[in-house]
N, C-alpha and C positions, 0 to 999 in steps of 0.2 A: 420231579422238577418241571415247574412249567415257562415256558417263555414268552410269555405274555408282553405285550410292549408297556412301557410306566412313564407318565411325565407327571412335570409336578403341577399341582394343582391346590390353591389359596383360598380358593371356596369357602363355603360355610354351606355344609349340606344338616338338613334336619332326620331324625329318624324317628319316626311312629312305632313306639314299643309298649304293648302292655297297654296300650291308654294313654301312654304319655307321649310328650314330644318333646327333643332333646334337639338344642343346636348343636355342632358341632364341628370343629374349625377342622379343614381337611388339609392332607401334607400330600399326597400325591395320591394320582388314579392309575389303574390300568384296566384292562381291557375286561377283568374278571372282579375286580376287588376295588374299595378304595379303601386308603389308609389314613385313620385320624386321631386328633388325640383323644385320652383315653378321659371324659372328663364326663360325669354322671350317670357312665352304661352299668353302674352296679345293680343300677335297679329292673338290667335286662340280664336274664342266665342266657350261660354260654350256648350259643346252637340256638340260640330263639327265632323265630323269625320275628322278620320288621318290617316295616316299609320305607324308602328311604327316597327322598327329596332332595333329586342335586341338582342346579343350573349346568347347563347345555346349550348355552347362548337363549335356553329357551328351557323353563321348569317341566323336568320330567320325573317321571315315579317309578322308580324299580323296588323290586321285591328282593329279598336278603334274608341272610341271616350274618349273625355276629361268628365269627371264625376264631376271633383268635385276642384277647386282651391282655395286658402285663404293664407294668411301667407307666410311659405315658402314652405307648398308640394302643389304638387299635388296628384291627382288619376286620373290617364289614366283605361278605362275600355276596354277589350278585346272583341272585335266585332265578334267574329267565334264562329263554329257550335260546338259540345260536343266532335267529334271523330279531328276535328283539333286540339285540346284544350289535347285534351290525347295524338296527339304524338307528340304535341311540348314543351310545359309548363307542362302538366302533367309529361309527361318522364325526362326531366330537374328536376323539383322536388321529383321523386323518386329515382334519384341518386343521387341528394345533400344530402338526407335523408340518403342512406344508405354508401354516405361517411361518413357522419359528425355522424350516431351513435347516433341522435338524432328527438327526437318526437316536429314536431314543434307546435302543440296543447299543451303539459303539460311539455315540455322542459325534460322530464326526458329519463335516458340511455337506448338504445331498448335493448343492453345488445346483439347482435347477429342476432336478430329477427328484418326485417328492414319492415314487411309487416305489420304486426300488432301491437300497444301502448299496450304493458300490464298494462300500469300505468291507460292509458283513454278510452283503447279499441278503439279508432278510428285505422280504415282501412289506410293503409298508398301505397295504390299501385294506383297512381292516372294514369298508363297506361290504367286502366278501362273505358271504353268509359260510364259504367253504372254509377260506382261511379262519377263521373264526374257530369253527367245528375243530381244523387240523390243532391249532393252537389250543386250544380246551382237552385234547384229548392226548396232547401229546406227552410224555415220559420218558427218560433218558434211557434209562432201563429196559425199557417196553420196546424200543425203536432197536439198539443192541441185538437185544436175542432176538429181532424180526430179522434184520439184514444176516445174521449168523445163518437162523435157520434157510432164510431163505438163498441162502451161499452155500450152503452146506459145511457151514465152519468157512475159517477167515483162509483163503483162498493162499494168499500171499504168506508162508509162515515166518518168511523175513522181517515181514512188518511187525512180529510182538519183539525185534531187536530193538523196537524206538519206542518202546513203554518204560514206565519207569516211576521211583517214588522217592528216590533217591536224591541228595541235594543236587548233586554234580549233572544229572540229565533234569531237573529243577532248573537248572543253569542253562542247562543247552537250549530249553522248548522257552526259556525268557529270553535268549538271546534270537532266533528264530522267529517271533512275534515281533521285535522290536527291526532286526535285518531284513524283515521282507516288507517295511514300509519304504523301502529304499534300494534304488536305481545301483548302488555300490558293487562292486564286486566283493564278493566273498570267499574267504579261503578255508577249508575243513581238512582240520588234521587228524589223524588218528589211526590206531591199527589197524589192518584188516579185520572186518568183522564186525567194523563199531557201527555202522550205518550211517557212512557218509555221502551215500545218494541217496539213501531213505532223510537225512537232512535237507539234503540241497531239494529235493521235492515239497518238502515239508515247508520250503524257503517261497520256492516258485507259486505252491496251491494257496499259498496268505495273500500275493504280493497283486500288484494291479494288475501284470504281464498274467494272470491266473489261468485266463480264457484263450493264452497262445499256446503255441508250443513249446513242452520242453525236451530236448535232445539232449543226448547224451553219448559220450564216447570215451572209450576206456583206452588214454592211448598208449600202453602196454599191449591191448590187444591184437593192434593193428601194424603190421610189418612197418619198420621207418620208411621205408622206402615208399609206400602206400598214404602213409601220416598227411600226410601236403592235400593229398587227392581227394579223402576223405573229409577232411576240412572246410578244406576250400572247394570243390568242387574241380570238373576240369572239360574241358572243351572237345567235341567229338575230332580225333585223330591226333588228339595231344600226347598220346603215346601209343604202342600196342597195345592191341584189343579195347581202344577206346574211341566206339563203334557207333555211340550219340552222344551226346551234352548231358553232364551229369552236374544235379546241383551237391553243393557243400554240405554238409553240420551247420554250419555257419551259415547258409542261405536259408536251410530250412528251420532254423529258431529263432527269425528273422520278426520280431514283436516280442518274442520271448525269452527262455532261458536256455543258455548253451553251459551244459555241466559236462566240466573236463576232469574227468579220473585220473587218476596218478598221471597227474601232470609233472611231478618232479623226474619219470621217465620218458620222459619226452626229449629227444634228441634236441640239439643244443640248435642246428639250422634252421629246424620247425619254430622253436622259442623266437629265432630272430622274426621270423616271420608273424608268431603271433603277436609278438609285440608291436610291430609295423600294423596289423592290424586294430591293434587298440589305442592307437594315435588316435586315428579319426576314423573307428570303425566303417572303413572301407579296403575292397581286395580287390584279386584278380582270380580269378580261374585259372587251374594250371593248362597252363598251351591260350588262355586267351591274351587279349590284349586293352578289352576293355573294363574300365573301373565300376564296381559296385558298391552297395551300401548296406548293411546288417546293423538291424535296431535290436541288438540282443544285451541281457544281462549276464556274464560270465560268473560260472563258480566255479572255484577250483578246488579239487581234493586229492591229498597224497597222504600215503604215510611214509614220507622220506624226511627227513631234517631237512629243508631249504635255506635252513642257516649253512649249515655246514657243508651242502651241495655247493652253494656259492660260494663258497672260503675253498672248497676243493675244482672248484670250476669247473661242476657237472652243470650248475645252472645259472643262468644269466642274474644277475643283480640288480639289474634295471626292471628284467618283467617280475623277478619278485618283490622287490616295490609296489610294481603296479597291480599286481594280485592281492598282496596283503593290505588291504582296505580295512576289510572286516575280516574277523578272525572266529570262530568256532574251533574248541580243542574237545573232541568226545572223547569221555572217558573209555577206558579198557572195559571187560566186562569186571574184574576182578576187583574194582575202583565202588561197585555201583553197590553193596550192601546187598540189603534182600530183593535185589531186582532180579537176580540169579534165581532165587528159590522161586519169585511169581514165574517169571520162565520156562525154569525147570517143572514145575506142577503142570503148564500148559503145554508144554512140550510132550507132558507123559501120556495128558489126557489123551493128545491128539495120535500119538503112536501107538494106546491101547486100541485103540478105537480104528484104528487102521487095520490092526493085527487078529481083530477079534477076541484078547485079551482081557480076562478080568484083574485088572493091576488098579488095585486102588491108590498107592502113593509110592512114597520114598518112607524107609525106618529112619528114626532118628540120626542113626550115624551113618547114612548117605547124603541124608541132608545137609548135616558141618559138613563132613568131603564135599558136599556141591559147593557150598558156603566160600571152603576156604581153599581151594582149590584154584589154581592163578588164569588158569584159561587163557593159555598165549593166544587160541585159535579163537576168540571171543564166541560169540553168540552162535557162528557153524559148527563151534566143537561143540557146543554143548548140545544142538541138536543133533549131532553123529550121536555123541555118548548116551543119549537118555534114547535112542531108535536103538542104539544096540544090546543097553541094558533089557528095554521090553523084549527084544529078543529073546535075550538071554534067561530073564528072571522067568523062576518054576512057581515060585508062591506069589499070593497078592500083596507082596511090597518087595520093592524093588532097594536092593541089599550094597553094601560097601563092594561086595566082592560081584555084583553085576555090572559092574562100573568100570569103564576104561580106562580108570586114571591113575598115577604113582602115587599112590597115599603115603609110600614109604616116603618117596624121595621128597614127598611136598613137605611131611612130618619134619624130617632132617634138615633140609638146604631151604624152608619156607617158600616150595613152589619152583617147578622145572622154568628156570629162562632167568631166575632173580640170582644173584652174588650178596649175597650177606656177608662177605668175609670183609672183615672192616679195615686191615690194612690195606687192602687189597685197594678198596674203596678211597680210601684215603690217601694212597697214591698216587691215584690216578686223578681225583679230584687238583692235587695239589699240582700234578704237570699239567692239567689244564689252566689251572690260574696262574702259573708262570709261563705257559706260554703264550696267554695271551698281554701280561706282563709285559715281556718280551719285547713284544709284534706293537705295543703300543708307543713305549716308552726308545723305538728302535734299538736296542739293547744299552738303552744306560740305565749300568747298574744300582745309583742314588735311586734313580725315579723309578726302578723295579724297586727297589726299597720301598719307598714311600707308599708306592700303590698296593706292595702285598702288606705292609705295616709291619717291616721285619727288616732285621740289622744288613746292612752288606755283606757281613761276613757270613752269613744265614744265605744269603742270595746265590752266592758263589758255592757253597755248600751244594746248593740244591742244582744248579748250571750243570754241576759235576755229577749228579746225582742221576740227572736226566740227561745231558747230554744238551741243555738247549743252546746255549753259545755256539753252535758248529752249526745249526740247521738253520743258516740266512736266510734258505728261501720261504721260510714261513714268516719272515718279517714282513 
């Protein structure tokens, strides 16, 4: 794959083939090729060379050959060296560019700046005989197993949790492209494991804040007591052993993005405070007294229900309002099809290879157990299980029974953490639609009627069933 820049171009270029010469109305150029329609080149074979006559505000002559014909275009490929290539076509394309005020990579406005894409960061000064060379030689593939090798393998093993081929992480890397053109707060839910700060990075490295900081704080990790300090920062003597002036989270992602990890554990004092802070993103230092100001974009991630935190008034209502802007829900691992098994294959590679192991894969029936296998612990269970299976495994394939997992109990109950039992299920379903019934209608019984679509005497049935007429205070 190359990436070569393309604009369009209405031209009428001619080509010297064979003896003959062919006009030929052109649809667009780039830096390597131009594209035209396919109208007389039968009388030139494929891979012939030509010679070809394009206007460049000025008639110039490049050497080619024919690459590629079907339908109605063609692709003519340009036969010269890298420093022809930069002052004929490259030059020609760096002043279309900075007439037209546009990036022909991401289509969006350079705004003034015609050298460099703010939007895509590509280099737009194709007069460069280097860029040029980089651009011609570049491969997606090629570039890959260079930063691999030259990494010695992908350093971060966390990071292959955010690959994916599956519709549902399809979903999340379109929603992620389309959230980081935009200033919003964002909210990421989902289990432990799912990579929800491998997201909100993923948010922050698209977004224009790209080139600041992004900070981050987990705040379950840090004592409540400490929460405020870390935060906000606090002023030297503003308590014991605070011995200079310390800056915030909040101070230092000051242009950029402040990502707050399970936020839904966030003691309910601190919540008031960050709220107060997202009025008019300004604070105070704890122990100071004067006011400051943080240009930051917030994301937030939990895996706690925030609905139901706020109905039980562990969390404030107001700030999850103001978090829930934008929304991201990652799926479990168990959700994502065969994203598991690419995983799982990389995961083994990288633990043979650690171990000095010759383990060429997983047998068939390791592979449905990985498959179908629920993974409450997402993406870190599966790397414990596949490091402990290389351990484990004597021959080169790694077997059901090298495997960490209840195959019994997943066969049986379809996976440790699920309830399949459908009364059970249907129970409980059913006391949640009547209590919230209930709580809307303040317990009258017609409009609990109406709303569940079931008789009054059905109503009362069920009151009795559950017990909900007695429990006011969830009205």
């Amino acid at each position: 794959m190359r990436v070569a820049p393309r604009i369009y171009y209405k031209g009428t270029i001619k080509i010297n083939c064979n003896g003959n010469q062919i006009d030929l109305p052109a649809i667009d150029l780039s830096l390597f090729a131009v594209k035209v329609q396919n109208k007389f080149l039968d009388i030139c074979k494929n891979f012939q060379e030509v010679s070809i006559h394009i206007d460049l505000d000025k008639e110039t002559v490049l050497k080619g050959k024919i690459f590629r014909t079907g339908g109605d275009h063609a692709v003519i490929l340009f036969n010269e060296d890298d420093e022809f290539i930069a002052e004929t076509i490259g030059e020609f394309l760096t002043r279309e560019i900075e007439r037209t005020g546009v990036c022909p990579y991401c289509k969006t406005s350079l705004n003034g700046d015609s050298k460099m894409c703010k939007g895509c960061g590509m280099n737009l000064d194709f007069t460069n005989v280097h860029i040029v060379k980089a651009l011609k030689e570049f491969r997606l593939g090629k570039l890959i197993s260079k930063v691999v090798e030259e990494n010695g393998g992908i350093k971060k093993e966390e990071d292959v949790e955010f690959i994916g081929a599956s519709k549902p992480m399809k979903e999340v890397f379109k929603l992620i492209r389309k959230y980081a053109t935009t200033d919003y707060p964002v909210l990421i839910t989902g289990e432990t494991g799912t990579g929800k700060e491998l997201t909100a990075r993923a948010i922050h490295e698209r977004s224009l804040r790209r080139n600041k900081p992004f900070i981050a704080i987990n705040c379950t990790a840090v004592p409540p007591d400490l929460l405020e300090a870390e935060l906000f920062g606090y002023e030297k003597g503003a308590f014991t052993g605070a011995y200079k002036t310390k800056q915030g989270k909040v101070e230092l992602a000051d242009g950029g993005t402040l990502f707050l990890d399970e936020i839904g554990d966030m003691p309910l004092d601190i919540q008031s405070k960050l709220l107060r802070f997202l009025q008019d993103y300004s604070f105070e230092r704890l122990g100071g007294t004067k006011t400051l100001k943080a240009d930051v974009r917030i994301i937030a991630a939990t895996n706690v229900d925030l609905e139901r935190a706020v109905k039980e008034g562990r969390f404030r209502e107001d700030l999850y309002y103001r978090l829930n802007v934008l929304t991201i829900k990652l799926p479990p691992l168990r959700e994502r099809g065969d994203d598991v098994i690419i995983m799982a294959q990389y995961f083994l590679e990288k633990s043979a290879k650690e171990l000095n192991k010759n383990i060429k894969g997983f047998t068939d029936r390791a592979l449905e157990a990985i498959k179908n296998y629920t993974w409450p612990g997402n993406v870190r269970e599966l790397i414990n299980v596949v490091r402990k299976a290389c351990v484990l495994a004597k021959g080169e394939y790694i077997d059901v029974d090298d495997l960490s997992i209840n195959v019994d109990k997943l066969s049986v109950n379809g996976g440790e953490g699920i309830n399949l039992n459908l009364e059970e299920n249907i129970n409980k379903l059913e006391k949640e639609l009547l209590e919230k019934a209930f709580r809307i209608s303040s317990g009258n019984v017609s409009k609990i009627a109406a709303l569940l679509g079931v008789s009054r005497p059905t109503v009362y049935k069920l009151m009795e069933k559950y017990g909900i007429g007695r429990i006011e205070e969830k009205r």
